[in-house]
MARBA-3410 file (N, C-alpha, C, O; in Angstrom, 1 decimal):
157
20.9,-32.7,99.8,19.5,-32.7,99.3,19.5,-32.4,97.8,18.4,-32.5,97.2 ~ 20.6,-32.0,97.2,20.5,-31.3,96.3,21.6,-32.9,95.3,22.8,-33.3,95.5 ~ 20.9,-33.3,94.4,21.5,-34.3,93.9,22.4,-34.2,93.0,23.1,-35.2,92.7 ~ 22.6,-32.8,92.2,23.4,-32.1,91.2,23.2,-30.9,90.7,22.1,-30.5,90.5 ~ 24.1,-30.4,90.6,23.8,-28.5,90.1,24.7,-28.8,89.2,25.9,-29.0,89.1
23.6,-28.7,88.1,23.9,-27.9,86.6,24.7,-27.0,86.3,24.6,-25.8,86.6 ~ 25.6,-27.5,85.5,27.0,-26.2,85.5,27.3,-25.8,84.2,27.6,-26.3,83.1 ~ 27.1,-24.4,84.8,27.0,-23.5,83.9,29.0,-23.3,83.0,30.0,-23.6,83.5 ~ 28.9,-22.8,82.0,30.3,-22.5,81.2,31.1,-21.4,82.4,32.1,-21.5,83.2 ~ 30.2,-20.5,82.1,31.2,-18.9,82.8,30.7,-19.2,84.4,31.0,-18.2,85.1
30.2,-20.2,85.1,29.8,-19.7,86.5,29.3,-18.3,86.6,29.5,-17.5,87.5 ~ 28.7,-18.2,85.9,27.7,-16.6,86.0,26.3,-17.0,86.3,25.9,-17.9,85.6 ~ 25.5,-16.4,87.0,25.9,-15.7,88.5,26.6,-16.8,89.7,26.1,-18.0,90.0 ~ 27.6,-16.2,90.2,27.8,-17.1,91.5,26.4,-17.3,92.4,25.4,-16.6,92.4 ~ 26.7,-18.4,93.2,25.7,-19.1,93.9,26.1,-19.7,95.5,27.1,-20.4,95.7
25.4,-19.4,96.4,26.1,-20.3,97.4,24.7,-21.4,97.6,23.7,-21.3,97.0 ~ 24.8,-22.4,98.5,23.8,-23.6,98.9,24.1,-23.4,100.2,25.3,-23.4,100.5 ~ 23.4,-23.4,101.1,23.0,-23.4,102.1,22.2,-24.2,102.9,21.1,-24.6,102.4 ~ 22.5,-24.8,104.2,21.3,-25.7,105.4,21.2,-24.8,105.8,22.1,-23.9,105.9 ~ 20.0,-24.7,106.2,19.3,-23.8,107.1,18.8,-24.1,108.3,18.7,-23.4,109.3
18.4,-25.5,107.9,17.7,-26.2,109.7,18.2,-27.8,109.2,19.2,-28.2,108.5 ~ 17.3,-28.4,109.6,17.4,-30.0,109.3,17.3,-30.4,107.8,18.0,-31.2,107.1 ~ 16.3,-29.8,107.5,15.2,-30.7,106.6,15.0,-29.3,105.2,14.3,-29.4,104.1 ~ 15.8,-28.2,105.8,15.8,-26.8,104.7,16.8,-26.6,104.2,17.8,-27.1,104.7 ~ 16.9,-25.6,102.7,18.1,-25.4,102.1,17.8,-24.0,101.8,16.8,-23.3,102.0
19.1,-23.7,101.3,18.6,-22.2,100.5,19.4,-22.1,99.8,20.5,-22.5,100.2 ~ 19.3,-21.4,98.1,20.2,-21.3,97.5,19.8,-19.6,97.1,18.9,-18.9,96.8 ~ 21.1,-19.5,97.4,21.6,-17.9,96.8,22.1,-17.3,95.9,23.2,-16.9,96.4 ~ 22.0,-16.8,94.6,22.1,-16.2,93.5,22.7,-14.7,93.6,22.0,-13.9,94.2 ~ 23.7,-14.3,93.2,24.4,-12.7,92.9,23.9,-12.3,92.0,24.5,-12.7,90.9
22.6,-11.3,91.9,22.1,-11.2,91.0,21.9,-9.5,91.1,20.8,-8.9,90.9 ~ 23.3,-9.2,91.3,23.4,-7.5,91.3,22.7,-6.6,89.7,23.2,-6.9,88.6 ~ 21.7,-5.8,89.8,21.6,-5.0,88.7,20.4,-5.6,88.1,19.8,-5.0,87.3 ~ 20.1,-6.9,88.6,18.7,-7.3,88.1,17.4,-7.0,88.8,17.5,-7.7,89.8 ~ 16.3,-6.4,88.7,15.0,-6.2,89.2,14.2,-7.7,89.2,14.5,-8.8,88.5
13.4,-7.4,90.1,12.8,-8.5,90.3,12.0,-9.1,88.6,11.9,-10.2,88.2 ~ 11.6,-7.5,88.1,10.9,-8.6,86.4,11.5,-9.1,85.8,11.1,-9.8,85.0 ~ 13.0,-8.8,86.0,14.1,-9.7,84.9,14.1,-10.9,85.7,14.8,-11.8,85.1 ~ 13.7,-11.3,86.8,13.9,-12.8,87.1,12.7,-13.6,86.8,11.6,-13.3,86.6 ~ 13.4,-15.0,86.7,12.3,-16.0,86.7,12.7,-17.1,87.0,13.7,-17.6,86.5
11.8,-17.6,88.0,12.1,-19.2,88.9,11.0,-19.8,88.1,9.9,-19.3,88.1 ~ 11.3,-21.3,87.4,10.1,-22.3,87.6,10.6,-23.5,87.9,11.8,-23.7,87.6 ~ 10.0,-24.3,88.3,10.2,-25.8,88.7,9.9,-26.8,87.6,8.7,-26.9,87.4 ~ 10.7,-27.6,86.7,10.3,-28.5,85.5,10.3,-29.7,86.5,11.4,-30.3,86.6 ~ 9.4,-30.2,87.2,9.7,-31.8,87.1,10.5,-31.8,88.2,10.3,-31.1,89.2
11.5,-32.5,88.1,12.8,-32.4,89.5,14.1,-31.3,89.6,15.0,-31.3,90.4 ~ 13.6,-30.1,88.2,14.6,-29.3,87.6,13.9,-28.1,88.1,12.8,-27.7,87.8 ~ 15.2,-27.1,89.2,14.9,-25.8,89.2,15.6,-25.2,88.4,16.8,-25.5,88.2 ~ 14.8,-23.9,87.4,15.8,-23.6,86.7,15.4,-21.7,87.2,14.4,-21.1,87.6 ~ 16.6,-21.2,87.0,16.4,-19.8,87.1,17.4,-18.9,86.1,18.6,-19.1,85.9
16.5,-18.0,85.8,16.6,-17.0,84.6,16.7,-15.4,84.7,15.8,-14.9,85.1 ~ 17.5,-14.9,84.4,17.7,-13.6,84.3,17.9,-12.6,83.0,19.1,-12.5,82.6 ~ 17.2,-12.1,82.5,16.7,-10.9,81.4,17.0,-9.8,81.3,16.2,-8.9,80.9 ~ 18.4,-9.5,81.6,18.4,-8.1,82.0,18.0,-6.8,80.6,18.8,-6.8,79.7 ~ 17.3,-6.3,80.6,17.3,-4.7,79.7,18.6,-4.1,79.7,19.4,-4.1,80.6
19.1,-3.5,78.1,19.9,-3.1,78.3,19.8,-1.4,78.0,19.7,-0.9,76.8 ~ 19.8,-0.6,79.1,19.3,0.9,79.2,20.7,1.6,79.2,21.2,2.3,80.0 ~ 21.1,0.9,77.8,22.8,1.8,78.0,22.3,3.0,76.6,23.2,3.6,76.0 ~ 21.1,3.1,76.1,21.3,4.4,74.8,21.2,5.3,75.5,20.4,5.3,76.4 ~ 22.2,6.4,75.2,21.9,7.6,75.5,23.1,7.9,76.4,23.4,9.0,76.9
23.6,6.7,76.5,25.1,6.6,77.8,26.3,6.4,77.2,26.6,5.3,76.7 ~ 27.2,7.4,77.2,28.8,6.8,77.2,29.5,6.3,78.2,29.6,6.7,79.4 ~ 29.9,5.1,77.6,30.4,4.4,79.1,32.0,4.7,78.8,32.3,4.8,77.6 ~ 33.1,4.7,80.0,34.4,5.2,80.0,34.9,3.9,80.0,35.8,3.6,79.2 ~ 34.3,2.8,81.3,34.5,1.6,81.2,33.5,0.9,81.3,32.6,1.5,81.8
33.3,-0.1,80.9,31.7,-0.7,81.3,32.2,-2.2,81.5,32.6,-3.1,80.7 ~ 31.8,-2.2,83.2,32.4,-3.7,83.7,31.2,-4.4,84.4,31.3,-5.6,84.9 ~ 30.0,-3.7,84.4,28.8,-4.2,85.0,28.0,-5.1,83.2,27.1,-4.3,82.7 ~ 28.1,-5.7,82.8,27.2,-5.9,81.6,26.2,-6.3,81.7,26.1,-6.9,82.7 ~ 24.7,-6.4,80.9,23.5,-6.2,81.0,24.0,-7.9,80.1,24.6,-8.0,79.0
23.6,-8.8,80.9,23.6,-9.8,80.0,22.6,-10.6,80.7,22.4,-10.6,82.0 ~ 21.8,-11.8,79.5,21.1,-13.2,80.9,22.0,-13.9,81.0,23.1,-13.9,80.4 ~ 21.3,-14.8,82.0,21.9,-16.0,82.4,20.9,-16.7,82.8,20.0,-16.2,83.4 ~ 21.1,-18.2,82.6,20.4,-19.8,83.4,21.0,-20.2,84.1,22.1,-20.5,83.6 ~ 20.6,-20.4,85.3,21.2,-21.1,85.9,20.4,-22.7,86.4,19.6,-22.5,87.3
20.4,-24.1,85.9,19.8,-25.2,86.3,20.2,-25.8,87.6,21.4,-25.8,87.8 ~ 19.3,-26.4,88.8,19.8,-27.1,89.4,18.5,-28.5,89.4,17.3,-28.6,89.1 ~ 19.4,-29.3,89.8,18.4,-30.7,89.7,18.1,-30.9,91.1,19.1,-30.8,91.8 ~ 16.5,-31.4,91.7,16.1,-31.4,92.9,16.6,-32.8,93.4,16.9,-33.4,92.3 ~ 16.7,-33.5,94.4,16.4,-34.6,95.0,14.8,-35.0,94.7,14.1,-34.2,94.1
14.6,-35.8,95.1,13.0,-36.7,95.3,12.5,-36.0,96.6,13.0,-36.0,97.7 ~ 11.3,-35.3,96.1,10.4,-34.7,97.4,11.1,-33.4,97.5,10.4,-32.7,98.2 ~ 11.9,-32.7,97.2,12.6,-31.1,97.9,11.3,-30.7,96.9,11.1,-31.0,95.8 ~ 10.3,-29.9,97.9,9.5,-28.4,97.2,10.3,-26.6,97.4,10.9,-26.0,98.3 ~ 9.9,-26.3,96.3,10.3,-24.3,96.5,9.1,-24.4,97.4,8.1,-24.9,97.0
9.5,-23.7,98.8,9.1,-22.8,99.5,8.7,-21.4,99.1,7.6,-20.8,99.0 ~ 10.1,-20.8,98.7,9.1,-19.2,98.2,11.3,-18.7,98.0,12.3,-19.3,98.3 ~ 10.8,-17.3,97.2,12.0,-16.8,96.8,11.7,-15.3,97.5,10.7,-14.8,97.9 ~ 13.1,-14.8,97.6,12.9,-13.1,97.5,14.2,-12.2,97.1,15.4,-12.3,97.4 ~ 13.7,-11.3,96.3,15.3,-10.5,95.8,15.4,-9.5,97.2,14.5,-9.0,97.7
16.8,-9.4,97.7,17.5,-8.6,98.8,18.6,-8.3,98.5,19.6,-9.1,98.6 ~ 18.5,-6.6,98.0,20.4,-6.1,98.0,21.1,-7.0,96.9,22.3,-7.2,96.9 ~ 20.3,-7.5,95.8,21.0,-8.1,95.2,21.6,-9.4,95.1,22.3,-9.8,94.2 ~ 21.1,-9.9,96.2,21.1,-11.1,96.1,19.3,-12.0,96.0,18.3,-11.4,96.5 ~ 19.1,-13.1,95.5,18.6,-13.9,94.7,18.4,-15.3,95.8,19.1,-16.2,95.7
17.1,-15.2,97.0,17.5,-16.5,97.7,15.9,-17.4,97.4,14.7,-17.1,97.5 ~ 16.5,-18.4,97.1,15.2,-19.3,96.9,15.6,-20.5,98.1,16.6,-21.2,98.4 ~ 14.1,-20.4,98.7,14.1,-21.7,100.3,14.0,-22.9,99.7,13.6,-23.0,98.6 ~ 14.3,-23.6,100.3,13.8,-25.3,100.2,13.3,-26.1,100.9,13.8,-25.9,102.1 ~ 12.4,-27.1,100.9,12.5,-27.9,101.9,12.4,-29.2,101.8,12.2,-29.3,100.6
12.3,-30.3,102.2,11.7,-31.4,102.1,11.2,-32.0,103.5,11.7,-32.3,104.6 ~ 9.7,-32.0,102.7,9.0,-32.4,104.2,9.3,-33.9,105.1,10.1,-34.8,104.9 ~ 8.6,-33.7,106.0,8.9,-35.2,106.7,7.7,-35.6,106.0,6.9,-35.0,105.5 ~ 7.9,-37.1,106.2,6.8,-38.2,105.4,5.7,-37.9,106.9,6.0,-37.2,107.9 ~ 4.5,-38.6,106.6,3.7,-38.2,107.6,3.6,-39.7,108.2,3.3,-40.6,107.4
3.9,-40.2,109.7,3.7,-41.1,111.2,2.4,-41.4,110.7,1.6,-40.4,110.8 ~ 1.6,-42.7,110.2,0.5,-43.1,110.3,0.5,-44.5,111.1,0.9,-45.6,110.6 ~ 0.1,-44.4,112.1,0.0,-45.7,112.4,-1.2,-46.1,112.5,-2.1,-45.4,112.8 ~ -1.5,-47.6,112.3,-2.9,-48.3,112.3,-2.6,-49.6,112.7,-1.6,-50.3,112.6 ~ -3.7,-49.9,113.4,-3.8,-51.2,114.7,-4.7,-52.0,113.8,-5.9,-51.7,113.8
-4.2,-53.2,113.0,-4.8,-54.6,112.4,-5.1,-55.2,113.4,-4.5,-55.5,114.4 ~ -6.6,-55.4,113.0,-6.9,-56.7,113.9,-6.7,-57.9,113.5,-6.4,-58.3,112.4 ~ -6.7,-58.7,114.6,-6.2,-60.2,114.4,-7.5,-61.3,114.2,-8.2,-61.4,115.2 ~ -7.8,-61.7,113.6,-9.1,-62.7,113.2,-8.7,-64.4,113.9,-7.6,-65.0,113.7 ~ -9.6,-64.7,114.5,-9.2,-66.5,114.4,-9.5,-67.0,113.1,-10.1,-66.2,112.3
-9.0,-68.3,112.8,-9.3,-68.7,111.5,-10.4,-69.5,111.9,-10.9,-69.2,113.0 ~ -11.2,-70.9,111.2,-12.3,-71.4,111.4,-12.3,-72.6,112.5,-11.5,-73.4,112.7 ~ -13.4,-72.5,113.1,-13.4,-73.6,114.2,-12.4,-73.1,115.5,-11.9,-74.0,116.2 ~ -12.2,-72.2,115.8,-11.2,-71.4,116.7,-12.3,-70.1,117.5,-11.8,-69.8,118.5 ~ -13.2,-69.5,117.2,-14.5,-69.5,117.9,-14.5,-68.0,117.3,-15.0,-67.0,117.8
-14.0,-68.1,116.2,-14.2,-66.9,115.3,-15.5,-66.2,114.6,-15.5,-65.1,114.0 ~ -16.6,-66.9,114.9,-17.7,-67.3,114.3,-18.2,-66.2,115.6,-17.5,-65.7,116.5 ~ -20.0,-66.1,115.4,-20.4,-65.6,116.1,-21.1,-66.8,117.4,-21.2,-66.7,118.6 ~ -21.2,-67.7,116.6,-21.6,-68.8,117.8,-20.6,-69.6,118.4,-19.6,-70.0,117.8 ~ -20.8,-69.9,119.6,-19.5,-70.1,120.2,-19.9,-71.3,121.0,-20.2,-71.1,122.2
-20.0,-72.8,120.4,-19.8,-73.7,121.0,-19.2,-75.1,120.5,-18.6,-75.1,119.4 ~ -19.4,-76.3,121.3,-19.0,-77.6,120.0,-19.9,-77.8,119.0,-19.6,-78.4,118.0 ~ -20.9,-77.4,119.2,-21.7,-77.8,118.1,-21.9,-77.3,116.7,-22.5,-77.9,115.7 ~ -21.4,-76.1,116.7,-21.1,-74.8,115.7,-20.1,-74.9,115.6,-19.8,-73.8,115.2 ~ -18.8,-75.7,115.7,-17.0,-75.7,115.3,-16.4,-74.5,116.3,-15.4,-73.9,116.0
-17.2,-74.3,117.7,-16.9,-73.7,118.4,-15.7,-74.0,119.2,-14.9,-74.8,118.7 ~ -15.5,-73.2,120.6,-14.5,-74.0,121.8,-15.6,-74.9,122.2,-16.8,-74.8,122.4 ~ -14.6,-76.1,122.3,-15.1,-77.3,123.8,-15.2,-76.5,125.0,-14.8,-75.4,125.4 ~ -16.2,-77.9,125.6,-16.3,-77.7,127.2,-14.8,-77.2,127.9,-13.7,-77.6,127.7 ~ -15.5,-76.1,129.0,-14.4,-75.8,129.4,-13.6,-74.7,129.3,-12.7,-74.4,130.1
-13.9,-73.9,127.7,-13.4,-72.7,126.8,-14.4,-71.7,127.4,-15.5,-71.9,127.0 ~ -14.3,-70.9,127.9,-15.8,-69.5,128.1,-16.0,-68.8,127.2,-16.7,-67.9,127.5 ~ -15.5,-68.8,126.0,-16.1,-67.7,124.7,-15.1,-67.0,124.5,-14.2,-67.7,124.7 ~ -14.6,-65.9,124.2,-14.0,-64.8,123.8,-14.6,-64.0,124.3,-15.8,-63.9,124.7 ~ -13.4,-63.2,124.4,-13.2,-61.6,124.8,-12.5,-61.0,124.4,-11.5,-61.6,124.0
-12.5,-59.3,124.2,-12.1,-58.4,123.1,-10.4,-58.3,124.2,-10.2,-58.7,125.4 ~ -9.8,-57.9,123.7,-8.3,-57.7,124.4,-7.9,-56.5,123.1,-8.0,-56.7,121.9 ~ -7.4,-55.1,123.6,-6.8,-54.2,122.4,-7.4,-54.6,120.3,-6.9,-54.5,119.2 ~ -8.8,-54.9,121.2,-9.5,-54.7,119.3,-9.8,-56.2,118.9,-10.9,-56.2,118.2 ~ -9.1,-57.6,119.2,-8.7,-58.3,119.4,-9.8,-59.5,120.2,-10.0,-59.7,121.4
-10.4,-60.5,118.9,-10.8,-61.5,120.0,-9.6,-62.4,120.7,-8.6,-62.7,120.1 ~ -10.0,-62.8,122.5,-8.7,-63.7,122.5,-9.9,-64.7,123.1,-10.8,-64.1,123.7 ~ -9.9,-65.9,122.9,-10.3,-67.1,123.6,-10.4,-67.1,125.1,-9.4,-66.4,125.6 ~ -11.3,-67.7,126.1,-10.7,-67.5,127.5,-10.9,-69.1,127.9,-11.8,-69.9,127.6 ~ -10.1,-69.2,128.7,-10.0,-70.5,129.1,-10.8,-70.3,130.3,-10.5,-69.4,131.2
-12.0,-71.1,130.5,-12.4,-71.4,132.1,-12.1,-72.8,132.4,-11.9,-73.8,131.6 ~ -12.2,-72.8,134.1,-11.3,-74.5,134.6,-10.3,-74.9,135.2,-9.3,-74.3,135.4 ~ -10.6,-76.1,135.6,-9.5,-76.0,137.0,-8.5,-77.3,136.4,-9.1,-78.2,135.8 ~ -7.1,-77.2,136.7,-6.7,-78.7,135.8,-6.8,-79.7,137.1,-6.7,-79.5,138.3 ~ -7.0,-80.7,136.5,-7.1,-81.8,137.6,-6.2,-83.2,137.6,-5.5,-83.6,136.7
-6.4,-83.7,138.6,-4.9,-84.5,139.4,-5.2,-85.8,138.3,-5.4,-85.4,137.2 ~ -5.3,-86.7,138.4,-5.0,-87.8,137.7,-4.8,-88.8,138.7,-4.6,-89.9,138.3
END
């Protein structure tokens, strides 16, 4: 469903993609150390993009090693035709945004069938009006539908 993911240089943050049912996705973001205000999902067009801001609250800190770094990152992915965001939520550090794409919506509709002229399409129904000949009983409705009715017996010769 997903027609291309945007690739990033460093692969920062890893990501998994996910099915979830038929017609759902989910993509998952490692986004250890970031609060939900340093994130940001928006939708451009057929482009998800997501963004992370992290603060860097290192004054006042000596670090011995410092292997967690306060850095952003974008991450782009490009939608298929029709996938909508469902909804996101940050958990433990991970970053999951749903997907879906709906089903098209089952419309069906019953056309009626018209006679063309002289076929007893008309409201008057005989030979004198470009109706049925002797012998034809008028029309009757069949599923919406005028159909012609034959009255008569065929005879021998």
């Amino acid at each position: 469903m997903l027609d291309r993911v945007a690739k990033n240089a460093d692969g920062y943050p890893p990501y998994n993609i996910e099915q979830t049912a038929e017609n759902r996705l989910r993509i998952t973001l490692a986004v250890a150390g970031f609060a939900m205000e340093d994130l940001q999902i928006t939708q451009e067009d057929n482009q998800l993009v997501i963004r992370g801001r992290q603060r860097d609250d290192s004054e006042g800190r000596i670090f011995l090693h410092r292997g967690i770094a306060a850095r952003q990152f974008q991450r782009a992915f490009v939608l298929a035709e029709g996938i909508e965001v469902e909804g996101a939520w940050l958990d433990n550090g991970l970053l999951h945004v749903d997907l879906q794409r709906p089903q098209p919506e089952v419309r069906v509709r019953t056309i009626q069938i018209n006679g063309g002229q002289g076929q007893g399409a008309g409201p008057a129904n005989g030979p004198a009006n470009g109706g049925a000949p002797r012998g034809v009983g008028g029309n009757r409705t069949v599923n919406g539908a005028s159909v012609p009715v034959v009255e008569g017996r065929a005879s021998r010769g």
